[in-house]
N, CA, C and O atoms as a CHARMM CRD file, in Angstrom:
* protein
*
  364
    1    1 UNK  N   -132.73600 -25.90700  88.78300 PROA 1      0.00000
    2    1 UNK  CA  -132.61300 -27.26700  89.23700 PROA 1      0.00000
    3    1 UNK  C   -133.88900 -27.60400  90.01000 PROA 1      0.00000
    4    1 UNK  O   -134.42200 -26.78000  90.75400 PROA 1      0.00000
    5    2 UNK  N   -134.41400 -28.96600  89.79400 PROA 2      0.00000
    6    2 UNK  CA  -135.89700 -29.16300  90.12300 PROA 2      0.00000
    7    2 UNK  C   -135.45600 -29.63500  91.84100 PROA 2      0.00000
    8    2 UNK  O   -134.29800 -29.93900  92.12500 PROA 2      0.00000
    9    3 UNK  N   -136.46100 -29.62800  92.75600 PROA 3      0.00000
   10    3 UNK  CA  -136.01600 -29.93700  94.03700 PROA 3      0.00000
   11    3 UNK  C   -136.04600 -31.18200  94.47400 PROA 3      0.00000
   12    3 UNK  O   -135.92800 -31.50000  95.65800 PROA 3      0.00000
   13    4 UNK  N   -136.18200 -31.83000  93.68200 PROA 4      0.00000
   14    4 UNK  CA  -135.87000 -33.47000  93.61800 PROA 4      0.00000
   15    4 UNK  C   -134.06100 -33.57400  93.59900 PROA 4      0.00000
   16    4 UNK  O   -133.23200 -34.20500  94.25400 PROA 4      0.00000
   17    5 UNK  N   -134.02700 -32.92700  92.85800 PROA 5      0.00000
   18    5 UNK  CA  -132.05100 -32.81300  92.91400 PROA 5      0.00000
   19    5 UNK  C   -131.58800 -32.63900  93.27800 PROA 5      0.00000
   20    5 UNK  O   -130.52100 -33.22700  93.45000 PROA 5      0.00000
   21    6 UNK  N   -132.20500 -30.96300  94.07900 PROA 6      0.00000
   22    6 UNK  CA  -131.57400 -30.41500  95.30300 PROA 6      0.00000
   23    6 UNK  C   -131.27300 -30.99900  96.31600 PROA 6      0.00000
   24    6 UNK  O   -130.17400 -31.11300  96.85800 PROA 6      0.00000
   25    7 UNK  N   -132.57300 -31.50800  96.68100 PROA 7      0.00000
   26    7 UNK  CA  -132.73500 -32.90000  97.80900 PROA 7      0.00000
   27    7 UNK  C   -131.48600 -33.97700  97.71400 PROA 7      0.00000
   28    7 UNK  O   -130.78300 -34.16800  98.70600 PROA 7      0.00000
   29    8 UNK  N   -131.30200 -34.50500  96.77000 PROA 8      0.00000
   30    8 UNK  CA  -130.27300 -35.48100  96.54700 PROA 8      0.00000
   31    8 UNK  C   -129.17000 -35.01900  96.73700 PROA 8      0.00000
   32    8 UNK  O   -128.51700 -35.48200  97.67300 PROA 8      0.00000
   33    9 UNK  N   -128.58600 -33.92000  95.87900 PROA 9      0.00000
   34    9 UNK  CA  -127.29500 -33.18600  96.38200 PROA 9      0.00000
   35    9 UNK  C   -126.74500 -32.92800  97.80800 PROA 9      0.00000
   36    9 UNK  O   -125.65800 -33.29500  98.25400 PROA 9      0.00000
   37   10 UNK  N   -127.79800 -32.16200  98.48200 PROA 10     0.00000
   38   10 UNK  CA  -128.11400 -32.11100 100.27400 PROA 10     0.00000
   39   10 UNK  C   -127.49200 -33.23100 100.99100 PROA 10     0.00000
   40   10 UNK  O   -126.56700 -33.26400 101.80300 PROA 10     0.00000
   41   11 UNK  N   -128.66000 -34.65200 100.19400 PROA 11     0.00000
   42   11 UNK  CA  -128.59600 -35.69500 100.68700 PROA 11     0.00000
   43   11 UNK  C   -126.82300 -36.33500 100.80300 PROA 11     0.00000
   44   11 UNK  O   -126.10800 -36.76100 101.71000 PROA 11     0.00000
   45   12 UNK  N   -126.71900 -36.15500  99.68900 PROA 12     0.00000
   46   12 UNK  CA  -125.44100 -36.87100  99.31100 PROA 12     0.00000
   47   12 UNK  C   -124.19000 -35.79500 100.15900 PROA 12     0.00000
   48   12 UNK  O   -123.49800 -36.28300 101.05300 PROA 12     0.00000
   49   13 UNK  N   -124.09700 -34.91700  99.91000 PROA 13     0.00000
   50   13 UNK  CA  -123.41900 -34.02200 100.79100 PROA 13     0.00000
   51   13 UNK  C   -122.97800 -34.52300 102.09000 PROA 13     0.00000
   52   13 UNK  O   -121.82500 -34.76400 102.44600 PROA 13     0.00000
   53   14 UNK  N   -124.67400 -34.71300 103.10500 PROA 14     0.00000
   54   14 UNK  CA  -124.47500 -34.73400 104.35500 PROA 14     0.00000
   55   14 UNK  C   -123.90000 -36.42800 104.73300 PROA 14     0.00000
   56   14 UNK  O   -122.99300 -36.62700 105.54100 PROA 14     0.00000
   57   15 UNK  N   -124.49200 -37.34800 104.11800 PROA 15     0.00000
   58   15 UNK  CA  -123.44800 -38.40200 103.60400 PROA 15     0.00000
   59   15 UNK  C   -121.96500 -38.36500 103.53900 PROA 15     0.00000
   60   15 UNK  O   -121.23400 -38.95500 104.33500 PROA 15     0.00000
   61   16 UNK  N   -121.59300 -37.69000 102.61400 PROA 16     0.00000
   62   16 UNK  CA  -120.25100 -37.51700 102.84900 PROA 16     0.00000
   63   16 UNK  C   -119.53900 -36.87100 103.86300 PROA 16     0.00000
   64   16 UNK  O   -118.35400 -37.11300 104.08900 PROA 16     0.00000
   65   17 UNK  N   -120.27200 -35.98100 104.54300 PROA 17     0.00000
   66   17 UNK  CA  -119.67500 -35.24800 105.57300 PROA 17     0.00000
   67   17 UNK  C   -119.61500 -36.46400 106.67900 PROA 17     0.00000
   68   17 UNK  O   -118.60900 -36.77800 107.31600 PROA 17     0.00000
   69   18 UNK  N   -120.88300 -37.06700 106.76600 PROA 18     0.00000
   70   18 UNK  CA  -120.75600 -38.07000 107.98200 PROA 18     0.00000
   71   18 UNK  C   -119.58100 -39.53600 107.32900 PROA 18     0.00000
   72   18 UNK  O   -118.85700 -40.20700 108.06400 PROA 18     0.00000
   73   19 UNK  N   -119.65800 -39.63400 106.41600 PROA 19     0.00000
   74   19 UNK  CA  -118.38100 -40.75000 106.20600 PROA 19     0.00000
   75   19 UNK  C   -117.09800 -39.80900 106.02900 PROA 19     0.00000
   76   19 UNK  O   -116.00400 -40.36100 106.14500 PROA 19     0.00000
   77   20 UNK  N   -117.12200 -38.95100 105.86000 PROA 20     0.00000
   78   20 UNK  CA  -115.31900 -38.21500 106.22200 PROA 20     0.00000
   79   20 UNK  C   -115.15100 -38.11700 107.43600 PROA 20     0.00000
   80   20 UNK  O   -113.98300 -38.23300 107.80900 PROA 20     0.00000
   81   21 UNK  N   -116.37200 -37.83600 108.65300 PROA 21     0.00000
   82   21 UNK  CA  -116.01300 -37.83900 109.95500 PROA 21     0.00000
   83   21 UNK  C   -115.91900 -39.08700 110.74400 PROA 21     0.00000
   84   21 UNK  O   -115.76600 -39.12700 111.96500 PROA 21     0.00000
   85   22 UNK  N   -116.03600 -40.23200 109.85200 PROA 22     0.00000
   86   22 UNK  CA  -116.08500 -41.33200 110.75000 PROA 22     0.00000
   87   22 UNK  C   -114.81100 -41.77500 110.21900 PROA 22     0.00000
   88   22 UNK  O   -114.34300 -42.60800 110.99600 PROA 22     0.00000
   89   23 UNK  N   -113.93100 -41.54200 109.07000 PROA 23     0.00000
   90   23 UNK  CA  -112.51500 -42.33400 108.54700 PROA 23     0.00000
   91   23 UNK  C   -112.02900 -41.24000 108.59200 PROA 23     0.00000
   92   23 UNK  O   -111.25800 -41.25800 107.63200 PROA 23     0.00000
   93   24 UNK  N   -111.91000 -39.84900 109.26300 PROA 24     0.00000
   94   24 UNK  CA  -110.73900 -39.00500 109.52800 PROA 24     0.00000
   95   24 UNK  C   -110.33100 -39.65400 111.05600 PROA 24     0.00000
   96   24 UNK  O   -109.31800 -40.30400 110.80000 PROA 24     0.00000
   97   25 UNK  N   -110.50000 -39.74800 111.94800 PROA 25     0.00000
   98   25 UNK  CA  -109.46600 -40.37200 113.27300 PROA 25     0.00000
   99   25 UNK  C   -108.68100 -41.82800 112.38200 PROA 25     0.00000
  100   25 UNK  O   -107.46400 -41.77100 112.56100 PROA 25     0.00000
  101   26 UNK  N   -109.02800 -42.88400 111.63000 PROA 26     0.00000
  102   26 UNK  CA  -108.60400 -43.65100 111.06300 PROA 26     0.00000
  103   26 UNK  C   -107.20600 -42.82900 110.72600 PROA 26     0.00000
  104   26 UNK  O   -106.10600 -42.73000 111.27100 PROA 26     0.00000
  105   27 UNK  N   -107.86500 -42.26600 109.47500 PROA 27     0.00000
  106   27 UNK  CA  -106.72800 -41.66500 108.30800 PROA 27     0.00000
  107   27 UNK  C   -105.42000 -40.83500 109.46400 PROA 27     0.00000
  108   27 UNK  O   -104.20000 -40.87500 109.30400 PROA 27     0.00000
  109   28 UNK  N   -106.16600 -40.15500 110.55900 PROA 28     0.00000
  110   28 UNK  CA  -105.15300 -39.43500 111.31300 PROA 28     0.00000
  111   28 UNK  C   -103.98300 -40.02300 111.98700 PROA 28     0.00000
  112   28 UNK  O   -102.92000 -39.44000 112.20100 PROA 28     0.00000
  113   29 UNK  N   -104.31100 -41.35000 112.33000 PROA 29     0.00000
  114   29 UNK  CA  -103.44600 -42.81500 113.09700 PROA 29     0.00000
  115   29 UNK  C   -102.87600 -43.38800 112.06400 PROA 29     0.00000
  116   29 UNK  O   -101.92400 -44.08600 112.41300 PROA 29     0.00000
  117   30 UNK  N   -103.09200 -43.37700 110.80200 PROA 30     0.00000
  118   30 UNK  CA  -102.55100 -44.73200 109.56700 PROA 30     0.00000
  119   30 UNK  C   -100.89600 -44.11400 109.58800 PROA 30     0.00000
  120   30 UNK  O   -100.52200 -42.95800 109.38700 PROA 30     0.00000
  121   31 UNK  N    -99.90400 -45.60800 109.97700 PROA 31     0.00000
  122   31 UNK  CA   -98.80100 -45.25300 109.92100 PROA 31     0.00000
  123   31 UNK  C    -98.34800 -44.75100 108.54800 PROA 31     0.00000
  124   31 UNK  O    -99.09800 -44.45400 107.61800 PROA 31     0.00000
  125   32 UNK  N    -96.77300 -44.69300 108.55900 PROA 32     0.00000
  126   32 UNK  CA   -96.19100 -44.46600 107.37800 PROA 32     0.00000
  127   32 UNK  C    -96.04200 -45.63100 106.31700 PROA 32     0.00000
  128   32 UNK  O    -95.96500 -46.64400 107.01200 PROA 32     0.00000
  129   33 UNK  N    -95.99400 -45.86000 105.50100 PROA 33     0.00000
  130   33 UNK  CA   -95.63800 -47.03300 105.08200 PROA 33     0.00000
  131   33 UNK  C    -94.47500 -47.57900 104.40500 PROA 33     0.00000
  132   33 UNK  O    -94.26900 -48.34300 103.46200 PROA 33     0.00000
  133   34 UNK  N    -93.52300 -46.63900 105.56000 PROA 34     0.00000
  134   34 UNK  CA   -92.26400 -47.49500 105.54400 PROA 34     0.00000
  135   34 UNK  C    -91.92800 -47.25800 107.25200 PROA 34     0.00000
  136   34 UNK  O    -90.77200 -47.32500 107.67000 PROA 34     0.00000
  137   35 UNK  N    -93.08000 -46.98000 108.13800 PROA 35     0.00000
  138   35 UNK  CA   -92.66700 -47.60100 109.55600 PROA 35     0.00000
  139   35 UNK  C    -92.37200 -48.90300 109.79100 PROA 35     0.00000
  140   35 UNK  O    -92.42800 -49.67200 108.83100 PROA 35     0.00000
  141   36 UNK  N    -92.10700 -49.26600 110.72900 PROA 36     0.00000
  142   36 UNK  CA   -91.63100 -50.19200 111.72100 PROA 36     0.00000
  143   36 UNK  C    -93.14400 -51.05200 111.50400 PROA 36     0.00000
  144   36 UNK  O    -94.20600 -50.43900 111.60700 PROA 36     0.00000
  145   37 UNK  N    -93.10000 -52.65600 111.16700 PROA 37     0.00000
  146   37 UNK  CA   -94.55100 -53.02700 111.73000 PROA 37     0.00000
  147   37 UNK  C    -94.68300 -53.76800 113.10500 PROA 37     0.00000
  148   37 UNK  O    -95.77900 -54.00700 113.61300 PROA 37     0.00000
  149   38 UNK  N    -93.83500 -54.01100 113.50200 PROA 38     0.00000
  150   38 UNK  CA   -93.47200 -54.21200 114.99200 PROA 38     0.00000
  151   38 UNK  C    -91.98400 -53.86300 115.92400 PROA 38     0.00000
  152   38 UNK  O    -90.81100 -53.74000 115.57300 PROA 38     0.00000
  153   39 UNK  N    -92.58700 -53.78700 117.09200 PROA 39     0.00000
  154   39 UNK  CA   -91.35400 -53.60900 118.19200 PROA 39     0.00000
  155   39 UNK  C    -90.49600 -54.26600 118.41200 PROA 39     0.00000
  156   39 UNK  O    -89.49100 -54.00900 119.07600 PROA 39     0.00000
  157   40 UNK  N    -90.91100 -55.62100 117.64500 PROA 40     0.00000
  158   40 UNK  CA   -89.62900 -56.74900 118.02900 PROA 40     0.00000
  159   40 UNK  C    -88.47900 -56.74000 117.37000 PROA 40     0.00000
  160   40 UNK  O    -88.39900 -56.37100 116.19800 PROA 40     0.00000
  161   41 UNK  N    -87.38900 -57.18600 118.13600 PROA 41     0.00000
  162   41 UNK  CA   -86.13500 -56.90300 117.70200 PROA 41     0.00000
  163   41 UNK  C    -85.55800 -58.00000 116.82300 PROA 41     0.00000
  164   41 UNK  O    -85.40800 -59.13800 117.26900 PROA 41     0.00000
  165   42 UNK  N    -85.18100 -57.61800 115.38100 PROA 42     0.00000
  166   42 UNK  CA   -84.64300 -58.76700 114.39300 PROA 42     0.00000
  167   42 UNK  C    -84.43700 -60.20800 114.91800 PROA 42     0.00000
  168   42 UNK  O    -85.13100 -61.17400 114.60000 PROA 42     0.00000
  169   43 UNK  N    -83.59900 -60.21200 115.59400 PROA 43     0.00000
  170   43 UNK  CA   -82.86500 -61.48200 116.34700 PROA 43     0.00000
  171   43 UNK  C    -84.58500 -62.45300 116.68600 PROA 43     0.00000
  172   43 UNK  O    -84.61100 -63.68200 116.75300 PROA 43     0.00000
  173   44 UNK  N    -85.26000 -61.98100 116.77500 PROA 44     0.00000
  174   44 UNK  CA   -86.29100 -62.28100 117.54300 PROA 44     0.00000
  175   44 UNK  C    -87.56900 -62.71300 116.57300 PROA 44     0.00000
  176   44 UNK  O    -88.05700 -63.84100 116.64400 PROA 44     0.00000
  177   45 UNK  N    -87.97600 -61.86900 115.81600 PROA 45     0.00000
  178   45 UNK  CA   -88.28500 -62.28900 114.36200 PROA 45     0.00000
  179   45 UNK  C    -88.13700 -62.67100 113.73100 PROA 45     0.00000
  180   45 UNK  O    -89.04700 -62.71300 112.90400 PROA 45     0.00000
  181   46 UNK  N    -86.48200 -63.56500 113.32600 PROA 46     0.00000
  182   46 UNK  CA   -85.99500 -64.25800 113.00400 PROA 46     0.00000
  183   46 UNK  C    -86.44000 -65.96700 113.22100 PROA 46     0.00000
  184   46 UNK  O    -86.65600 -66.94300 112.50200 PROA 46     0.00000
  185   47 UNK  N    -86.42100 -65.64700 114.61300 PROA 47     0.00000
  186   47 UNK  CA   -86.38300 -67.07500 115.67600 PROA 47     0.00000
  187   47 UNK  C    -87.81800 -67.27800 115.08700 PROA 47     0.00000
  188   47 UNK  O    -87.95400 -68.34000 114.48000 PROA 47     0.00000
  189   48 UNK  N    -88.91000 -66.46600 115.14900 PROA 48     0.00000
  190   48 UNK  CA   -90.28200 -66.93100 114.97400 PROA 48     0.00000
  191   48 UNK  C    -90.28000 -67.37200 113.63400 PROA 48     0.00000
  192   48 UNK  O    -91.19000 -68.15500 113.36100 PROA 48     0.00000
  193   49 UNK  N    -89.41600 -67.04700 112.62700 PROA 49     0.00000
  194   49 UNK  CA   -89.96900 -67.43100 111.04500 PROA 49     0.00000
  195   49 UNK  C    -89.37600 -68.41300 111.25100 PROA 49     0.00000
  196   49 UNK  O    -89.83400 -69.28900 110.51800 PROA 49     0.00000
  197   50 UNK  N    -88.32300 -68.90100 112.05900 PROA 50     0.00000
  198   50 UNK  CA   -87.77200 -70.00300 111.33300 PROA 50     0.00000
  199   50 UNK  C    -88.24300 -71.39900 112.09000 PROA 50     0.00000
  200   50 UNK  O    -88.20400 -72.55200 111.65900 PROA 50     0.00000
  201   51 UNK  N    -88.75300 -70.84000 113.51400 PROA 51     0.00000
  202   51 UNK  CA   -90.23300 -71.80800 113.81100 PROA 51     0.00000
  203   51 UNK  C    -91.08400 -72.09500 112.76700 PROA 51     0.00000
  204   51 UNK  O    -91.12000 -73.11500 112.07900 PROA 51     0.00000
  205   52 UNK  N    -91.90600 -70.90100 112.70000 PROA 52     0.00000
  206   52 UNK  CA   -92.81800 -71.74000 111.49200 PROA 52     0.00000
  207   52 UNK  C    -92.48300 -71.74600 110.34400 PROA 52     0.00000
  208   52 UNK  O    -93.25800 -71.14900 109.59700 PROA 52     0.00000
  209   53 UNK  N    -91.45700 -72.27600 109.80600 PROA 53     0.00000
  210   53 UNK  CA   -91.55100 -72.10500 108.44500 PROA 53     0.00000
  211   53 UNK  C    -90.30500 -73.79800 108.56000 PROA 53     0.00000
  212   53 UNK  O    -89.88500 -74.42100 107.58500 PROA 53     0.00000
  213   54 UNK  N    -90.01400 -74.11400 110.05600 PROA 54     0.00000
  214   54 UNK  CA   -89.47000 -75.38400 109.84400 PROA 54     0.00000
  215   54 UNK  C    -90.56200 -76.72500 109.61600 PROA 54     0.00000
  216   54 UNK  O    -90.12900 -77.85200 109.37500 PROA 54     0.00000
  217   55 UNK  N    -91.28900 -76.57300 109.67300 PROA 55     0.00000
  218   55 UNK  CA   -92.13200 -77.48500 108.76400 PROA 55     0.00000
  219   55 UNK  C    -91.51500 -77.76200 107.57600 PROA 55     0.00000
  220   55 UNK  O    -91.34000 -78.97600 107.47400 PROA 55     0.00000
  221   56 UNK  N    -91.00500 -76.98300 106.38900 PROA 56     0.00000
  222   56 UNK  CA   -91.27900 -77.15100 105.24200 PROA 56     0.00000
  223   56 UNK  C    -89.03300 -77.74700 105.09100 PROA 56     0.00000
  224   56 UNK  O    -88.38700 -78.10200 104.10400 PROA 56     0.00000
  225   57 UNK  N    -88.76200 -77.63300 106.03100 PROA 57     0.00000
  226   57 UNK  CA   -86.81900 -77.78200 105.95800 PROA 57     0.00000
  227   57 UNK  C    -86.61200 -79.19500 105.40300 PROA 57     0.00000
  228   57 UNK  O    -85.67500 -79.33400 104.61700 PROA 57     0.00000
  229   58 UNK  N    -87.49900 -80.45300 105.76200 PROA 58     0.00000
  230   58 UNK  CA   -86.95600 -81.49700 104.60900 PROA 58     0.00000
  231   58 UNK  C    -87.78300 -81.68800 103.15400 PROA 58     0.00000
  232   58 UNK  O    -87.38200 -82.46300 102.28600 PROA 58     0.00000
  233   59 UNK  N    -88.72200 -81.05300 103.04700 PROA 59     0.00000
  234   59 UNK  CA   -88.72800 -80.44300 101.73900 PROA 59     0.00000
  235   59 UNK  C    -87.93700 -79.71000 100.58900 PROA 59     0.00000
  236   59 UNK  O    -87.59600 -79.88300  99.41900 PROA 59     0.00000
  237   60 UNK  N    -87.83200 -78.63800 101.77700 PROA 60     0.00000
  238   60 UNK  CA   -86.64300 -77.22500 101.24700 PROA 60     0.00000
  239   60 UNK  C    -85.64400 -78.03500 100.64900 PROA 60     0.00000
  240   60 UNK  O    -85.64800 -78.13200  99.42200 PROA 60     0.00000
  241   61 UNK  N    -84.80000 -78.62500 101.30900 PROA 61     0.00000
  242   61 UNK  CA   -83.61600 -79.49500 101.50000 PROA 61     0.00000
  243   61 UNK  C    -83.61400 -80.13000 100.07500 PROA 61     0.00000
  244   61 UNK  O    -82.72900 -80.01200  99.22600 PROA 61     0.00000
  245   62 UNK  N    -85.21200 -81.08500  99.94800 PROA 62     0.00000
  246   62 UNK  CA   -84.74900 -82.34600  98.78000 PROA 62     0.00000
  247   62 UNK  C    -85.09000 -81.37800  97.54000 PROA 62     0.00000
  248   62 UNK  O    -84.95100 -81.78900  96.38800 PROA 62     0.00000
  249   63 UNK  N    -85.45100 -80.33500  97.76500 PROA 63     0.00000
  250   63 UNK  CA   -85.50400 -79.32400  95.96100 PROA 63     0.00000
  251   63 UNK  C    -84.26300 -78.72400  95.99300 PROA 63     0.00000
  252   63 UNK  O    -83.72500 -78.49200  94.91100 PROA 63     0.00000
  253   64 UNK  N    -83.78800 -78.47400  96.85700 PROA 64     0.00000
  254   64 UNK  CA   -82.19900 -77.96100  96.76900 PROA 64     0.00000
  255   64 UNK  C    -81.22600 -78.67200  96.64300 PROA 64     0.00000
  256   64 UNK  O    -80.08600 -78.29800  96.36800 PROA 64     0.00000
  257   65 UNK  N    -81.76300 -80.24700  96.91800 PROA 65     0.00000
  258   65 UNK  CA   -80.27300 -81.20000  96.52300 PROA 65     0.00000
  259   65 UNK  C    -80.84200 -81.06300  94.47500 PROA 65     0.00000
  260   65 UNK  O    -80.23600 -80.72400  93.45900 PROA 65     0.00000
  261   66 UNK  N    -82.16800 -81.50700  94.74100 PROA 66     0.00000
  262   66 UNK  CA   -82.70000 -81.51300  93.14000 PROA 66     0.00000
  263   66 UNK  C    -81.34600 -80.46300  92.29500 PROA 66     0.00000
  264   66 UNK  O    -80.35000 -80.78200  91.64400 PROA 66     0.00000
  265   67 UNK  N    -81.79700 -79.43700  92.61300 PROA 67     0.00000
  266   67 UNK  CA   -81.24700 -78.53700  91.88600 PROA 67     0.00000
  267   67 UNK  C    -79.98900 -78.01700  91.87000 PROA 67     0.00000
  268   67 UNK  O    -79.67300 -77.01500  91.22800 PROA 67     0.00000
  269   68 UNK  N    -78.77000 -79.09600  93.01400 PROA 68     0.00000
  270   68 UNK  CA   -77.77700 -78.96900  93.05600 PROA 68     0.00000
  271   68 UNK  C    -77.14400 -80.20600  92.37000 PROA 68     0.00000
  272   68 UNK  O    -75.91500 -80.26400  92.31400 PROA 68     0.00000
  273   69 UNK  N    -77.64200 -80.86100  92.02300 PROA 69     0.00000
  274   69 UNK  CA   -77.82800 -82.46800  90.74000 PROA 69     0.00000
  275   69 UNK  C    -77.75300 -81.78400  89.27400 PROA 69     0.00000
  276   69 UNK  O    -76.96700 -82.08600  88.37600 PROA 69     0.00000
  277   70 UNK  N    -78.85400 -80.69600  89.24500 PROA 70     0.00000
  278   70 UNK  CA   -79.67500 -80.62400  87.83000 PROA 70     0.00000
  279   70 UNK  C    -78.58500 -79.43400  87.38700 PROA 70     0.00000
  280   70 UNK  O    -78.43600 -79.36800  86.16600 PROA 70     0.00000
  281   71 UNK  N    -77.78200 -78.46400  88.18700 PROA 71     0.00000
  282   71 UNK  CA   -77.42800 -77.33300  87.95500 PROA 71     0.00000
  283   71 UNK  C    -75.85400 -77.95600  87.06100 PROA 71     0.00000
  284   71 UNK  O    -75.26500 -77.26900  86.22700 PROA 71     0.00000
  285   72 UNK  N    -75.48100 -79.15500  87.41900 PROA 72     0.00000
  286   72 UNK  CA   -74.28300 -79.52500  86.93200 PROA 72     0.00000
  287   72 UNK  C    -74.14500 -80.55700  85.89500 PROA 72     0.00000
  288   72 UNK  O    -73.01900 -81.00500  85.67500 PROA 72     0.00000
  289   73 UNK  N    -75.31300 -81.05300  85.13200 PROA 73     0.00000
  290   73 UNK  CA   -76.04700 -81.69000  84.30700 PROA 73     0.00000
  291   73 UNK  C    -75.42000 -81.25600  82.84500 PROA 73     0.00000
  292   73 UNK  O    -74.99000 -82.02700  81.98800 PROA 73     0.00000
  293   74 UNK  N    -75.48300 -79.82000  82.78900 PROA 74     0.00000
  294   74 UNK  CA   -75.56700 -79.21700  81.00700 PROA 74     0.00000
  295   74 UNK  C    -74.08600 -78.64500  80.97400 PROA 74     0.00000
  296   74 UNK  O    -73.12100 -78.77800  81.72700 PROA 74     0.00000
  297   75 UNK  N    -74.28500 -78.01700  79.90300 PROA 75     0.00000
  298   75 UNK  CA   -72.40800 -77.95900  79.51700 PROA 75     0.00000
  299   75 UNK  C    -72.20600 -76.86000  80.08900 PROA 75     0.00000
  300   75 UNK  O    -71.23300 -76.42500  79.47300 PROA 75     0.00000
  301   76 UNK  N    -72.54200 -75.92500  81.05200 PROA 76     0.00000
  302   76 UNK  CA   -71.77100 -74.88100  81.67500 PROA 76     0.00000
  303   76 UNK  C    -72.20500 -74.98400  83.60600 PROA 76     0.00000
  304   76 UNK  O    -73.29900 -74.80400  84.14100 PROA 76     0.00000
  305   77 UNK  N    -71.22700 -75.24100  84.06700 PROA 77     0.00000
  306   77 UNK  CA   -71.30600 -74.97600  85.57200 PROA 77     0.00000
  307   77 UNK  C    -71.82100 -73.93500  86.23800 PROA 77     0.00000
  308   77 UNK  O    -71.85500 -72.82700  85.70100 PROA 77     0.00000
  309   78 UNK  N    -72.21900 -74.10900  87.30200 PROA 78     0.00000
  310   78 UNK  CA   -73.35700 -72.93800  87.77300 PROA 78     0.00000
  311   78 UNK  C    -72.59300 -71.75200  88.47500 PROA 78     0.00000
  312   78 UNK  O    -73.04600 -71.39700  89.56300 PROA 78     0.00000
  313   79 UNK  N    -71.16000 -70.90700  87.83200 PROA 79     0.00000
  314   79 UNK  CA   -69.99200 -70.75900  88.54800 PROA 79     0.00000
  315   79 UNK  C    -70.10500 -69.18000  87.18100 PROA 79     0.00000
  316   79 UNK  O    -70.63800 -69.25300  86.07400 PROA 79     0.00000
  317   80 UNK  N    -69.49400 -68.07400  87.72600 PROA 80     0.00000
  318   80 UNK  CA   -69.18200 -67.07300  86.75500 PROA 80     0.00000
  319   80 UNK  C    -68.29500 -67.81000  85.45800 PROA 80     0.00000
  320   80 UNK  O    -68.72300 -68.06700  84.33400 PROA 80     0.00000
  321   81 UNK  N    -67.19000 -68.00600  85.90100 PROA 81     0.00000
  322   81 UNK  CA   -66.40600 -68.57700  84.72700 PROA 81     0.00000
  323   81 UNK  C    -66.93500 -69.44800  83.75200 PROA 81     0.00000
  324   81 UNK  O    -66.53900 -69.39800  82.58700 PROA 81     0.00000
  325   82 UNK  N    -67.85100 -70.29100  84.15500 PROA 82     0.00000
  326   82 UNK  CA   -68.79000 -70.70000  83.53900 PROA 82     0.00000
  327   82 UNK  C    -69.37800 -70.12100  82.22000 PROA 82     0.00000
  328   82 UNK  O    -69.44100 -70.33900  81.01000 PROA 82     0.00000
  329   83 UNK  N    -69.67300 -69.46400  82.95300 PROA 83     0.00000
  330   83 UNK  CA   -71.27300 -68.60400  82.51100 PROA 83     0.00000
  331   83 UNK  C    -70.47200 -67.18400  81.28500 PROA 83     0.00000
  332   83 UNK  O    -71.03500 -66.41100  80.51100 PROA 83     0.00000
  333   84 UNK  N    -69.01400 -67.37000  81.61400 PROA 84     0.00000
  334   84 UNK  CA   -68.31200 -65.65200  80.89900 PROA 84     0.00000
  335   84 UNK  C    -68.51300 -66.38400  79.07800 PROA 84     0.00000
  336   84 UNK  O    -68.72100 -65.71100  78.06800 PROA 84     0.00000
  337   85 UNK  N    -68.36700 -67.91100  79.15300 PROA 85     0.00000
  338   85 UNK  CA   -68.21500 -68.44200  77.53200 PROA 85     0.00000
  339   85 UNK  C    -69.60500 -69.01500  77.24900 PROA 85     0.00000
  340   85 UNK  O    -70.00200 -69.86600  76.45300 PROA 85     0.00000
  341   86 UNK  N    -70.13100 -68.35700  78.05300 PROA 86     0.00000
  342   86 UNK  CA   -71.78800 -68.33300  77.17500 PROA 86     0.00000
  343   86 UNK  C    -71.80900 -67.39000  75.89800 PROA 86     0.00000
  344   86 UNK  O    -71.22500 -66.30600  75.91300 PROA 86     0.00000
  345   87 UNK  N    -72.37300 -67.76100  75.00800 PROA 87     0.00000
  346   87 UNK  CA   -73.12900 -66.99300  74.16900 PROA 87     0.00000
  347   87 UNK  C    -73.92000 -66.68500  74.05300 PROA 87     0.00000
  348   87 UNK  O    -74.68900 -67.12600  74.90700 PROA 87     0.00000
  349   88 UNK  N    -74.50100 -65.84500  73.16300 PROA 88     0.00000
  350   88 UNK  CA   -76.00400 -65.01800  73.30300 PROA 88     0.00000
  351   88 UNK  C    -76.33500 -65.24400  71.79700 PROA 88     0.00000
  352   88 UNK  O    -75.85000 -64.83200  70.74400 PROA 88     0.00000
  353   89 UNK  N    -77.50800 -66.18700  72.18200 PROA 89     0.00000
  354   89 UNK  CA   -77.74400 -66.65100  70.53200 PROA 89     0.00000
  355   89 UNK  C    -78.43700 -65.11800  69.56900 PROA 89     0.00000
  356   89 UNK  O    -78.95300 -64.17300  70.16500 PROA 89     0.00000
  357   90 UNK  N    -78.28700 -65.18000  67.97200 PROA 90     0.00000
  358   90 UNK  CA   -78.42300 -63.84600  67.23100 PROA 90     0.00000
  359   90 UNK  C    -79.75000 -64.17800  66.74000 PROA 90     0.00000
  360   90 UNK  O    -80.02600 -64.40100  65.56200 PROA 90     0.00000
  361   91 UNK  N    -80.67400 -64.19600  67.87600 PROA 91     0.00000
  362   91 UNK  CA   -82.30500 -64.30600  67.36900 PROA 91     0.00000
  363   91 UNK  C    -82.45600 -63.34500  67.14100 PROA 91     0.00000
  364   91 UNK  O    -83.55200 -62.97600  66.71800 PROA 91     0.00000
């Protein structure tokens, strides 16, 4: 091997040694990823989504009347019994 390569190999080596020592304390801290992502207690996380996300409640509302209009429109009700005298077309 000519020492132009060697050099590079070296090179690249000590490279990697110094980027494994700078993302091993990282990698040593990275939770599980099915921990906990916060301390707060449900009840409480709750309250915050439904802060921000009440912006969008008379929106929400008029696609859900929409689709409580549209669901009773066609010949089967939006109900199991409904749905048991469906057929399954023989495509």
């Amino acid at each position: 091997m000519s020492s132009h390569w060697l050099f590079l190999l070296q090179l690249i080596c000590k490279f990697g040694g110094l980027l494994l020592a700078l993302i091993a304390p990282s990698l040593l801290n990275a939770q599980s990823a099915t921990a906990p992502t916060t301390s707060d207690d449900p009840a409480s996380i709750d309250q915050i989504w439904e802060k921000a996300s009440s912006k969008y409640d008379s929106e929400r509302a008029a696609r859900l009347d929409e689709v409580d209009k549209v669901d009773h429109e066609g010949p089967f009700r939006p109900d199991w019994e409904s749905l048991q005298k469906y057929e399954v077309p023989a495509w």
